[in-house]
C-alpha positions as CSV (number, residue, x, y, z in Angstrom):
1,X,71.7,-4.7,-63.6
2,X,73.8,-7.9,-64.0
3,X,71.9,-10.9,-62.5
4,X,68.8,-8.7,-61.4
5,X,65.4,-10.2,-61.9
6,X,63.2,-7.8,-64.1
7,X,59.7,-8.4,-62.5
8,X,58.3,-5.4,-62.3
9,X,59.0,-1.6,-64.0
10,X,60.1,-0.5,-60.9
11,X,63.4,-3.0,-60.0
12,X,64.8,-1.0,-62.5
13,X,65.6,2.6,-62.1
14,X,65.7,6.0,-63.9
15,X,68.8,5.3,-64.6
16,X,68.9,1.5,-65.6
17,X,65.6,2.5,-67.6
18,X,67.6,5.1,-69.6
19,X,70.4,2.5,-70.6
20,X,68.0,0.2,-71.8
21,X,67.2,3.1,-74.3
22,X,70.2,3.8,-75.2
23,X,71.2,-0.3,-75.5
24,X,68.3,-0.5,-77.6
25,X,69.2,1.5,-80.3
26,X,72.4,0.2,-80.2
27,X,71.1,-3.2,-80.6
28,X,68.5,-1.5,-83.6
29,X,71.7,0.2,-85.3
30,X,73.6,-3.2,-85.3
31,X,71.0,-5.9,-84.6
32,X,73.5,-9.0,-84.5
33,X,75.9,-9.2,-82.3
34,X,76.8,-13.2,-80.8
35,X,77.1,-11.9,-77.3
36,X,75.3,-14.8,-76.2
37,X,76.9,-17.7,-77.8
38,X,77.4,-19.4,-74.3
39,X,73.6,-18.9,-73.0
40,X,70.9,-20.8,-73.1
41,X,67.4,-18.8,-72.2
42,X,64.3,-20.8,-71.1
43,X,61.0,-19.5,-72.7
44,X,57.9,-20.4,-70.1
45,X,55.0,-19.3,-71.8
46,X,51.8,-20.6,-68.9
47,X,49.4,-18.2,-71.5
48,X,49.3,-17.5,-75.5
49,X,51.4,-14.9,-76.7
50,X,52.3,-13.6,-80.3
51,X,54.2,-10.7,-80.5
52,X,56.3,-11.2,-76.8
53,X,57.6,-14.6,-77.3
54,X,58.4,-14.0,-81.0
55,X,60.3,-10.8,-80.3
56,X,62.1,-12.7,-77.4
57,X,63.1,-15.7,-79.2
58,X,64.2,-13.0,-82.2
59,X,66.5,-11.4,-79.9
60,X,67.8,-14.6,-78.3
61,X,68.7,-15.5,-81.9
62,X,70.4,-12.3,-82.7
63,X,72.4,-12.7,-79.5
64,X,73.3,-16.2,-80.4
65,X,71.4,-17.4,-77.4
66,X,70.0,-21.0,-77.7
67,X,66.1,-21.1,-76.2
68,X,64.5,-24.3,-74.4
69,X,61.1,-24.1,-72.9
70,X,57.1,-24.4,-73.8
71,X,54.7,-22.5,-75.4
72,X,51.5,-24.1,-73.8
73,X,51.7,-25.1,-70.5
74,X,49.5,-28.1,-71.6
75,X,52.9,-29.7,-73.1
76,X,54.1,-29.5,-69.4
77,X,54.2,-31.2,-66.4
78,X,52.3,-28.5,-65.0
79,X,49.4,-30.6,-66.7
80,X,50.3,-33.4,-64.5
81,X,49.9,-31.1,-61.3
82,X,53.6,-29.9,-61.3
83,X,53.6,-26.8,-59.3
84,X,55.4,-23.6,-60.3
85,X,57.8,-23.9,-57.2
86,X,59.1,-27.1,-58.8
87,X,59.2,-26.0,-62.1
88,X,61.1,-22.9,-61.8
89,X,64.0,-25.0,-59.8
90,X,64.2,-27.6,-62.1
91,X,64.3,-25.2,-65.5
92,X,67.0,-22.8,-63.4
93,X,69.1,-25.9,-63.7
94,X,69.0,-25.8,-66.8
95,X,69.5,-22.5,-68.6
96,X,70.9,-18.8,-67.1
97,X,67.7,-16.8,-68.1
98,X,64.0,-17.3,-67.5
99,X,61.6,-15.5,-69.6
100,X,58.2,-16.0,-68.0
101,X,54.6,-15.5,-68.9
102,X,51.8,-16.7,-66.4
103,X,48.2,-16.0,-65.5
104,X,48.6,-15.3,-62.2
105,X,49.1,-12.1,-60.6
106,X,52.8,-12.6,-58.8
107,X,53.4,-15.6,-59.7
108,X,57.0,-13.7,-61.6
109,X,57.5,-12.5,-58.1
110,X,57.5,-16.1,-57.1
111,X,59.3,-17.2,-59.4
112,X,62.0,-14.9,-58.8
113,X,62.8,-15.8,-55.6
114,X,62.8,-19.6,-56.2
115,X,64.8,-19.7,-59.3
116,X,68.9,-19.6,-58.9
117,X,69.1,-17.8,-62.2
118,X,67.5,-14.1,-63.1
119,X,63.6,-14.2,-64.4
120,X,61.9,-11.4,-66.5
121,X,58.4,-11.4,-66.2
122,X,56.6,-11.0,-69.6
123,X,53.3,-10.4,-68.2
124,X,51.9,-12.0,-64.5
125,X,47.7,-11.3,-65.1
126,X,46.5,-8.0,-64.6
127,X,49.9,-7.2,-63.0
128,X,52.6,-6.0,-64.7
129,X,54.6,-6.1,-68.4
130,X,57.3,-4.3,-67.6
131,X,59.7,-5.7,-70.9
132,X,56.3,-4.0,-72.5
133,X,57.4,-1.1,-70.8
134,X,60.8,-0.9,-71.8
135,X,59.7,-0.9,-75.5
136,X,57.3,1.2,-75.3
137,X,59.7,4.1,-73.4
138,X,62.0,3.2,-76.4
139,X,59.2,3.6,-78.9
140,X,58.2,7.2,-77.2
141,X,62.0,8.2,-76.9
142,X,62.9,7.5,-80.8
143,X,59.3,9.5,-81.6
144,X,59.3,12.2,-79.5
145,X,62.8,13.1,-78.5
146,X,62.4,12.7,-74.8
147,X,61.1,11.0,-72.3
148,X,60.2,14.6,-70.1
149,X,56.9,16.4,-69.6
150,X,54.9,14.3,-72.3
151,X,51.1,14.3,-72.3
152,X,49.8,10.6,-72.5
153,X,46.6,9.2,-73.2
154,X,45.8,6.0,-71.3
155,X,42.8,4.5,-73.0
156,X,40.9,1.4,-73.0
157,X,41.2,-1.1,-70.5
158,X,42.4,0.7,-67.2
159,X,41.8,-1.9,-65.0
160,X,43.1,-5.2,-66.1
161,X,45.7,-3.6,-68.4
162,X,49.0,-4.9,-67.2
163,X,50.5,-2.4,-69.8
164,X,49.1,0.6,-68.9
165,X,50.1,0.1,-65.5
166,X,53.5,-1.2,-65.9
167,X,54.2,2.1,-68.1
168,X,52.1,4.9,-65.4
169,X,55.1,3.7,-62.8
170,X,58.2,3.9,-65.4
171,X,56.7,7.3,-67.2
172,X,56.1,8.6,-63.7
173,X,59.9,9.3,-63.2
174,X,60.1,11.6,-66.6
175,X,56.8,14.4,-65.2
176,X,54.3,13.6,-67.5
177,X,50.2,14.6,-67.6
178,X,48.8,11.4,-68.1
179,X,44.5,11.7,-68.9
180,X,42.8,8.5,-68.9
181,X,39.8,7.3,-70.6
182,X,37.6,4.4,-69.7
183,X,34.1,3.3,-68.6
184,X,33.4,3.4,-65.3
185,X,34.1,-0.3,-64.8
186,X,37.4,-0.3,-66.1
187,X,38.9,2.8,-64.6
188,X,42.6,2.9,-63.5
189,X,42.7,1.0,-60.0
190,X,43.2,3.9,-57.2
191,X,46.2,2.1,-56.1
192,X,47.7,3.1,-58.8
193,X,46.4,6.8,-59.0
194,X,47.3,7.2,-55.1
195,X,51.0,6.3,-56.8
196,X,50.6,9.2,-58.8
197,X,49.4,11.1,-56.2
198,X,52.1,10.6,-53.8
199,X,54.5,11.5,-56.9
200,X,52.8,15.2,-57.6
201,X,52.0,13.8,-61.4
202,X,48.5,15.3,-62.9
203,X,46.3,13.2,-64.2
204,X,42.6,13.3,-65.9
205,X,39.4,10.8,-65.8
206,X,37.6,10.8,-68.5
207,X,34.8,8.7,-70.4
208,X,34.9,10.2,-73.7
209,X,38.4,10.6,-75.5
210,X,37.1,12.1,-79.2
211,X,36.7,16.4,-78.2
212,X,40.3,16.0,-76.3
213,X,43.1,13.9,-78.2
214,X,44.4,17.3,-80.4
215,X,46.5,17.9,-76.9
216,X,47.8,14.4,-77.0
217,X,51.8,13.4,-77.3
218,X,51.2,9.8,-77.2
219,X,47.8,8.3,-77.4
220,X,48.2,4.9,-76.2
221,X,45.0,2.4,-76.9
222,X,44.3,-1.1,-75.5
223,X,42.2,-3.4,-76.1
224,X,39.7,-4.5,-73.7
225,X,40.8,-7.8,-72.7
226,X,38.1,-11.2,-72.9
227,X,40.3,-12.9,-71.5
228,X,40.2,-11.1,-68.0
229,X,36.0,-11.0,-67.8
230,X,34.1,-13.7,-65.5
231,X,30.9,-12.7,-66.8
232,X,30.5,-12.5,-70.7
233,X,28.1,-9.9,-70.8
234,X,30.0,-7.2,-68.8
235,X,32.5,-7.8,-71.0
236,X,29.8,-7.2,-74.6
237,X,28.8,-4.3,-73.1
238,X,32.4,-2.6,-73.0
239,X,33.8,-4.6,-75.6
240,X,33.9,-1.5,-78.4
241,X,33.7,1.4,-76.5
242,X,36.2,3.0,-77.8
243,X,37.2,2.9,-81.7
244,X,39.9,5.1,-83.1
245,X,39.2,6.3,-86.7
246,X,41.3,8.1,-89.1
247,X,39.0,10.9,-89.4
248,X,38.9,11.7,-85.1
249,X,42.9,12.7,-86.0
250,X,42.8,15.8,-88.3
251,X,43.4,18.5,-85.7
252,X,45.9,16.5,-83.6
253,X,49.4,17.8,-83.4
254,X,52.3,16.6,-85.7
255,X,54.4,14.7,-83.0
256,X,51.4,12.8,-81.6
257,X,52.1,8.5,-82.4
258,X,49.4,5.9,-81.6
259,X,50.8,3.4,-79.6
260,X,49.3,-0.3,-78.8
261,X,50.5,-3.1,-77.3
262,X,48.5,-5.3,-80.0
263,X,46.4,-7.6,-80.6
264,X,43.8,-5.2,-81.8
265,X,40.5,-6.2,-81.9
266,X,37.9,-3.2,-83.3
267,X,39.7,-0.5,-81.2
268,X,41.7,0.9,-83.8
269,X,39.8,1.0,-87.2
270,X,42.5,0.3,-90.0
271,X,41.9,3.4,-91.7
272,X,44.6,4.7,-89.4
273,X,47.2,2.3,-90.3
274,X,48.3,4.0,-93.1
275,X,48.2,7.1,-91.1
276,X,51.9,8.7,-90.2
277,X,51.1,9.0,-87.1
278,X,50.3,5.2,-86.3
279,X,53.1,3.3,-84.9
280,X,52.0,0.5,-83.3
281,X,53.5,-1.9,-86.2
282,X,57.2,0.2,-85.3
283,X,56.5,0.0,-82.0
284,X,56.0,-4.2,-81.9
285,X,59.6,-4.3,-84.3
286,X,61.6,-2.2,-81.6
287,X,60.3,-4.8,-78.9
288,X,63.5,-6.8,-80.2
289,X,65.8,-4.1,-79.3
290,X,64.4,-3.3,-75.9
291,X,64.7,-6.7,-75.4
292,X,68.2,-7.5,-76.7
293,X,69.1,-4.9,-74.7
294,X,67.0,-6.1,-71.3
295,X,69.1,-9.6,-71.6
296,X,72.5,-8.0,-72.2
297,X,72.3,-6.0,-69.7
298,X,70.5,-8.7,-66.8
299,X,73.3,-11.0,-68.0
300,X,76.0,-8.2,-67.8
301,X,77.4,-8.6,-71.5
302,X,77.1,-4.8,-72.1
């Protein structure tokens, strides 16, 4: 893995997946460790984030990594009409690790083959998340047991969900059932179903998720995204489609955890927070360790 680019789930393999989980809870069994002393990480955050630039700049700390960069792309030349070509080469001279968040779907891709220094994509558009990923395999390992033959519930926002699709591809390599719930105009794109197709992994359509959760593992909710709608009535009509409520889990099955990549908006009632089986607050914490673990191992200090 040492210098590789992490720009989408599947640069990595089976393999270099299943030593992220395993660095991971290294890295959440002894969280400090200076191995990046020498580093210095630049943060590139083209679009708002919470919960994946704090968690990066958290791990960087805990390496001992120093971090340079922007969190609105208003505060960079970009606003002056700097392209992204320029900007990449000129902030790969100065650090040995790009963390990048854009708007545009492969612009990481881009980015990686410009830069002279590895860059992780944290989340290109409707595209892919695959650091996402990587904590939410941890988050399903440390929960379930196993990565093998789990029964996952995709629901929400199918279409634009870089999440959902980032984790289908990683989840596809560990023979899951994977049933997914949406409206009709956010159903899973077929490019991504004809992936599972050409894989032999079942899946399920389905517009109504409430009679069919108690045969859920993990039931994985998004939010439907505002951001991603051109017209702001398609996006009031779908906008609460879907709302989780305590209650809807009393016949689910012990081992089942509610994953979400968060922010919630109404999707998740917080009746179900203080539920057992809600872990999206556990699963946002172990988004440091998946992360440690991602640099480590892209910069080849473990």
């Amino acid at each position: 893995m040492k210098n590789k680019s992490l720009v989408s789930i599947t640069d990595f393999s089976k393999e270099e997946i299943l030593r992220i989980v395993e660095l991971a809870a290294e890295f959440e069994a002894n969280p400090n460790q200076k191995l990046m002393d020498d580093k210095v990480v630049s943060s590139l955050f083209f679009e708002p984030s919470t919960r994946t630039r704090l968690s990066f700049e958290t791990a960087i700390q805990r390496l001992g990594g120093r971090i340079i960069g922007f969190t609105d792309s208003s505060s960079s030349s970009t606003s002056k009409g700097e392209s992204l070509n320029d900007t990449i080469k000129m902030v790969s001279n100065y650090s040995d690790l790009i963390v990048m968040r854009h708007p545009l779907e492969g612009s990481a891709r881009y980015a990686s083959e410009v830069s002279d220094v590895p860059v992780i994509n944290a989340g290109d558009g409707a595209n892919q998340h695959p650091t996402q990923t990587l904590l939410d395999m941890y988050s399903i390992y440390k929960t379930q047991g196993t990565l093998d033959n789990l029964n996952i519930f995709l629901v929400g926002d199918l279409k634009y969900g870089r999440t959902v699709h980032s984790l289908l591809m990683a989840m596809s390599q560990f023979n899951p059932t994977f049933n997914f719930i949406s409206p009709d105009s956010l159903k899973m794109p077929d490019e991504y179903k004809l992936f599972l197709d050409k894989k032999g992994i079942k899946y399920y359509e389905h517009l109504e998720f409430t009679d069919i959760i108690e045969e859920a593992d993990i039931l994985y909710m998004t939010r439907v995204q505002r951001e991603r709608f051109s017209d702001p009535i398609e996006y009031e009509k779908v906008k609460n489609v879907y709302v989780l409520r305590n209650s809807m889990l009393d016949n689910t099955k012990d081992n089942l955890r509610i994953l979400h990549p968060l922010p919630r908006v109404n999707e998740i009632h917080t009746d179900v927070d203080a539920n057992p089986k809600a872990y999206y607050f556990e699963q946002a914490e172990n988004g440091v360790y998946a992360r440690m673990a991602i640099m480590a191992s892209i910069l080849g200090l473990k």
